[in-house]
C-alpha positions, 0 to 999 in steps of 0.5 A, spaced: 385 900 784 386 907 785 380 911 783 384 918 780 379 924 778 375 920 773 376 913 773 379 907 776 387 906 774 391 901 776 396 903 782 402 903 779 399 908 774 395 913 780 400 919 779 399 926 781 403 932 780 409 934 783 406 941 782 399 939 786 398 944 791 396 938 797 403 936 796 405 943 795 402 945 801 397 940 805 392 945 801 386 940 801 381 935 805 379 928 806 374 923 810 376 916 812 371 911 812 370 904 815 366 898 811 364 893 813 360 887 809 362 891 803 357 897 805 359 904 808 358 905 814 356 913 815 357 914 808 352 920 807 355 923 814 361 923 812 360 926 805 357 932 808 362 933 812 367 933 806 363 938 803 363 942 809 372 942 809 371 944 802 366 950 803 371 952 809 378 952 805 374 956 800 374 950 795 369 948 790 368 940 789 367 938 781 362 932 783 355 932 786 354 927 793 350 921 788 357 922 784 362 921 790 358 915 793 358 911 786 366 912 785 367 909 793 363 903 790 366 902 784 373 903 788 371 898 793 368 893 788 374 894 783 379 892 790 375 886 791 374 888 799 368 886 804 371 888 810 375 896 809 378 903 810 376 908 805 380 914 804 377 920 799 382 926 799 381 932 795 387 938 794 386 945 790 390 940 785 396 942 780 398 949 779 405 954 778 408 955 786 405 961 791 399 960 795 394 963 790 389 958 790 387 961 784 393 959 780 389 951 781 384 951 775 381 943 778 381 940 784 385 933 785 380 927 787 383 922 790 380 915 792 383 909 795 381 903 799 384 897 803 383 892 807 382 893 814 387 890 818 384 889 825 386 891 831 390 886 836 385 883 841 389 885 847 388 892 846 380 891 846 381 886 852 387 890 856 386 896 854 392 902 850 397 907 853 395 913 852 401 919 853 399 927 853 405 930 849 407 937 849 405 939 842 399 943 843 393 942 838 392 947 834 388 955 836 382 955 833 383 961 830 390 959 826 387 953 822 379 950 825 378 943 826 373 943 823 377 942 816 378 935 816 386 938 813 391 934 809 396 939 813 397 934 818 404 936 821 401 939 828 399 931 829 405 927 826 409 931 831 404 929 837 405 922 834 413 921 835 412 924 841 407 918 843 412 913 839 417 915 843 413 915 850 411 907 847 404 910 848 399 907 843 396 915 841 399 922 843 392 926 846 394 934 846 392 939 849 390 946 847 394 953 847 391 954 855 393 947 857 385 944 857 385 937 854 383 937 846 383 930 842 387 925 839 392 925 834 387 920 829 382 920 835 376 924 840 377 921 849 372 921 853 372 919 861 367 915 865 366 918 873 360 916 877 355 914 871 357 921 868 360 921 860 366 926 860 369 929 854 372 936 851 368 940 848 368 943 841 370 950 844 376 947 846 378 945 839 376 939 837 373 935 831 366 934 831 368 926 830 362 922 827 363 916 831 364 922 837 357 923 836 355 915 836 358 915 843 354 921 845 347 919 842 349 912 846 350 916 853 343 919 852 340 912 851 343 909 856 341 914 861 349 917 862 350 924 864 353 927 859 359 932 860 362 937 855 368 941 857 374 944 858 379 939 862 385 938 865 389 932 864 389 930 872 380 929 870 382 923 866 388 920 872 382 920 876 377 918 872 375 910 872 375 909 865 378 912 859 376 910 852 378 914 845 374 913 839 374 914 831 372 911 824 377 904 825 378 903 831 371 904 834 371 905 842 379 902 845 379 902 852 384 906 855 389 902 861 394 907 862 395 915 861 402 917 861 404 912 867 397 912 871 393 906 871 386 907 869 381 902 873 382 896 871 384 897 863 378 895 860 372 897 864 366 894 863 362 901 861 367 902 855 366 894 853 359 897 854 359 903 848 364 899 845 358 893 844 352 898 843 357 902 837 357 895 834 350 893 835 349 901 831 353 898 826 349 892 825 343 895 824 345 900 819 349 895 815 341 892 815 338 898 812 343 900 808 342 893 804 336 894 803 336 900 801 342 903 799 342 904 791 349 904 789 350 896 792 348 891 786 342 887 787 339 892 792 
């Protein structure tokens, strides 16, 4: 079941024009979002976020916060699904062609869930390759990345080159050449009980789980270091994970050719262990306290 604008349909019947401005011309947002249990993880988070992609394009959602988080839940209880990835995604909506966005009189509000489909063990115990490509992250003042954008082709070109390489993620670099980010994901470095990772000055999304890993470091007592750096930083570096909503913290083994430590280190396994423990304890207090999950 997809959740199409104001009601749940049945997917074969989730159909949007072929005049939407988000298939048109990227024109709109979304957030990706991981359940766990049955509950949201991050679910508030990630709408702020939403509101804030929205507001930066200049687009105006039709539903308040309370209502967003209802239609996730009647869509994930709709699908039967416990353990899942969420997609919300929001274009300018159906409009005569030209970029105008007055031409859109609605927005287009898009919600579907699947069920998540765990990562190979080995990538955790082994580690993943990771290739820097020669597509460059988009410059800040061209499209901010801040705006969670359905115009994603600046990263579907760094990911074919990625494939191409047999690399798990492509990381790109920015116009002067300073590591930014992932196609999907953030990186972050380990050298002498320091946490490196781009600032985001460099271009970068402000990920939520990137925000999870920093909170981590301060806890754990790591130096934290955000900057601008080349990508010799991270073939020196004596651990090398990524981290986003689905994937968590992966280890990373080898960027381009250069084997990193051991693969997995024990201080990624770390991060990755503490994430899991701030996702237990949220999936607690939310049953206890969460509105919008039945019985509670």
């Amino acid at each position: 079941m997809i959740f199409l604008n104001n009601k749940l349909v049945r997917k074969e019947k989730a159909m949007i024009s072929v005049f939407d401005h988000g298939f048109l011309y990227g024109d709109g947002i979304y957030e990706t979002l991981r359940a766990y249990n049955g509950i949201v993880f991050m679910l508030d988070e990630h709408i702020q976020r939403l509101y804030r992609s929205a507001s930066l394009i200049q687009l105006t959602l039709d539903r308040n916060s309370d209502a967003i988080k209802k239609a996730v839940y009647q869509t994930l209880r709709a699908n039967r699904l416990g353990e899942a990835v969420i997609r919300i995604t929001v274009s300018r909506g159906k409009g005569p062609t030209g970029l105008d966005p007055d031409l859109c009189k609605k927005p287009t509000f898009v919600i579907f869930a699947a069920q998540f489909r765990k990562y190979p063990a080995h990538h955790y115990g082994k580690g993943v390759k990771i290739s820097i490509v020669r597509t460059r992250r988009n410059i800040i003042s061209a499209l901010n990345p801040q705006i969670k954008s359905l115009n994603f082709l600046n990263n579907v070109l760094a990911k074919i080159e990625a494939k191409n390489k047999n690399a798990f993620e492509a990381l790109m670099l920015n116009y002067r050449g300073y590591v930014a980010e992932g196609t999907v994901s953030n990186v972050f470095f380990i050298k002498r009980n320091s946490l490196y990772t781009p600032g985001l000055t460099v271009g970068i999304l402000d990920g939520i789980t990137r925000k999870m890993v920093l909170d981590i470091a301060r806890e754990c007592g790591f130096k934290i270091r955000e900057g601008k750096f080349r990508k010799h930083a991270l073939y020196g570096a004596e651990e090398v994970f990524l981290s986003n909503t689905t994937m968590e913290v992966m280890p990373v083994s080898h960027v381009d050719n250069v084997r990193i430590g051991t693969g997995a280190g024990k201080t990624t396994k770390m991060f990755h262990q503490a994430y899991k423990q701030k996702v237990a304890d949220y999936i607690n207090r939310e049953m206890r306290y969460n509105k919008f999950i039945p019985g509670t």
